[in-house]
C-alpha positions, 0 to 999 in steps of 0.5 A, a space after each residue: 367725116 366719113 364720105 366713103 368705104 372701100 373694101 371687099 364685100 363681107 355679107 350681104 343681108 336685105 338692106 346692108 351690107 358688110 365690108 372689110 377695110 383693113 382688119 375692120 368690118 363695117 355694116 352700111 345700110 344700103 338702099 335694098 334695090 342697090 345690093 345686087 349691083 354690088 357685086 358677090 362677097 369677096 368682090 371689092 366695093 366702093 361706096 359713098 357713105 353718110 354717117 349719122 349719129 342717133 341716141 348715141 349710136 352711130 349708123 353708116 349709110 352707103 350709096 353707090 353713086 354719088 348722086 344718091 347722097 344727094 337724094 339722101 340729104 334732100 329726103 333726110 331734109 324734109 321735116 318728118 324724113 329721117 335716114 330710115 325712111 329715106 331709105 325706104 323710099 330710096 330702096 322702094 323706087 330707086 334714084 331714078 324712080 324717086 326722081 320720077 315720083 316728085 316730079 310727077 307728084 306721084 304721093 301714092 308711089 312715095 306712100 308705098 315705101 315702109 313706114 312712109 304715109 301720103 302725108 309724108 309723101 305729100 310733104 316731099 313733094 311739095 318741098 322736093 318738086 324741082 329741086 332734085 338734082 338730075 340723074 346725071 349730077 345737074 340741077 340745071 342751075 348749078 353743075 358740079 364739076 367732079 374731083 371734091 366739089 361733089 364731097 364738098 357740096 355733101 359735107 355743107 349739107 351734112 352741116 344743115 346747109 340746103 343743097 341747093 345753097 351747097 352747090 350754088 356755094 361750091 360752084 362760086 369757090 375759086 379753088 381748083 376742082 381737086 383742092 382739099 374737100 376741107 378748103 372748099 368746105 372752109 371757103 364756102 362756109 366763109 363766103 356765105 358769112 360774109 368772111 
C-alpha cells in the first residue's frame, strides 16, 4: 500500500504534480487549491497519497494533510463519487469549504465542482451531513491520536470499511500509537470479526 510520497517537486502543472523520489518520478494528481502551498520546483514535498487502480491503470492521489485523505475516502464513498470527482469538489471548495458545504446543506456550492451535478451534490449531503471529520482531525465521537493510527484508519477505508467504523475500530486497538500500521490494521480487521 502507498499511504505517502516524499521527494522534491519536479513540475507542477493544474491538478498534479510531479515528484522526484529517488531516481523515479511520479504524477500525483492534487486538489488544484492545494498546489501553490506546495512549494517552487526543486523545494522538498511530502504528501499523503491514495493509490487507485482503474481499467488497469493506476493513479496516484496526493494530499497534504492528512485529513484530506479522510475527505478523500468519505466523498469516493458516496455511490456516484469517484476519485476524479471527488477531486473536483475538493479542488473547487478546499477542505475547509467542503466541510462548510455539508454541513449547511449548501448542494449549489457542491454542484459547481466539474462534472459534479445537484443530484450528486444532493447525494453527498445527505450520506455525508454529520459525518465529516473536523478540521482538526475529530469527529467529535472518536479522536485519533497521531503516530499510524491515522495510516491505520485510511488503510481500513481503502479496504471498503466506512470511516467512521475505521476510526471508532482504531481508537478500540490496545497497541501503542507508534506500533506498525499493518498490526493495527491486522487487529482491527480481527476484532471486528469476532477473531
Amino acid at each position: 500500500m502507498l499511504v505517502g510520497v516524499r521527494g522534491a517537486l519536479e513540475a507542477v502543472g493544474a491538478d498534479w504534480v510531479n515528484v522526484q523520489v529517488g531516481g523515479i518520478t511520479l504524477q500525483v494528481f492534487v486538489p488544484a487549491s492545494e498546489i501553490p502551498g506546495l512549494g517552487s520546483v526543486g523545494e522538498p514535498v511530502r504528501l499523503h497519497t491514495v493509490l487507485r487502480i482503474q481499467n488497469e491503470q493506476p493513479t496516484l492521489y496526493g494530499f497534504p494533510h492528512a485529513g484530506s485523505v479522510e475527505l478523500f475516502g468519505a466523498l469516493t464513498g458516496v455511490s456516484g463519487i469517484g476519485p476524479r470527482s471527488a477531486m473536483s469538489i475538493l479542488s473547487e471548495l478546499g477542505e475547509d469549504g467542503f466541510r462548510q458545504a455539508v454541513a449547511s446543506e449548501d448542494v449549489a456550492a457542491l454542484a459547481r465542482a466539474q462534472g459534479v451535478g445537484r443530484r450528486i451534490a444532493n447525494r453527498v449531503v445527505l450520506e455525508l451531513r454529520g459525518k465529516l471529520p473536523e478540521a482538526d482531525g475529530g469527529t467529535g465521537a472518536v479522536v485519533i491520536s497521531g503516530g499510524t493510527d491515522a495510516e491505520a484508519v485510511q488503510a481500513l477505508t481503502a479496504l471498503g470499511m466506512p470511516l467512521s467504523d475505521a476510526r471508532q475500530a482504531v481508537a478500540a486497538l490496545d497497541l501503542p500509537p507508534d506500533a506498525d500500521v499493518e498490526d493495527k490494521v491486522r487487529q482491527a480487521l480481527l476484532s471486528l470479526g469476532g477473531g
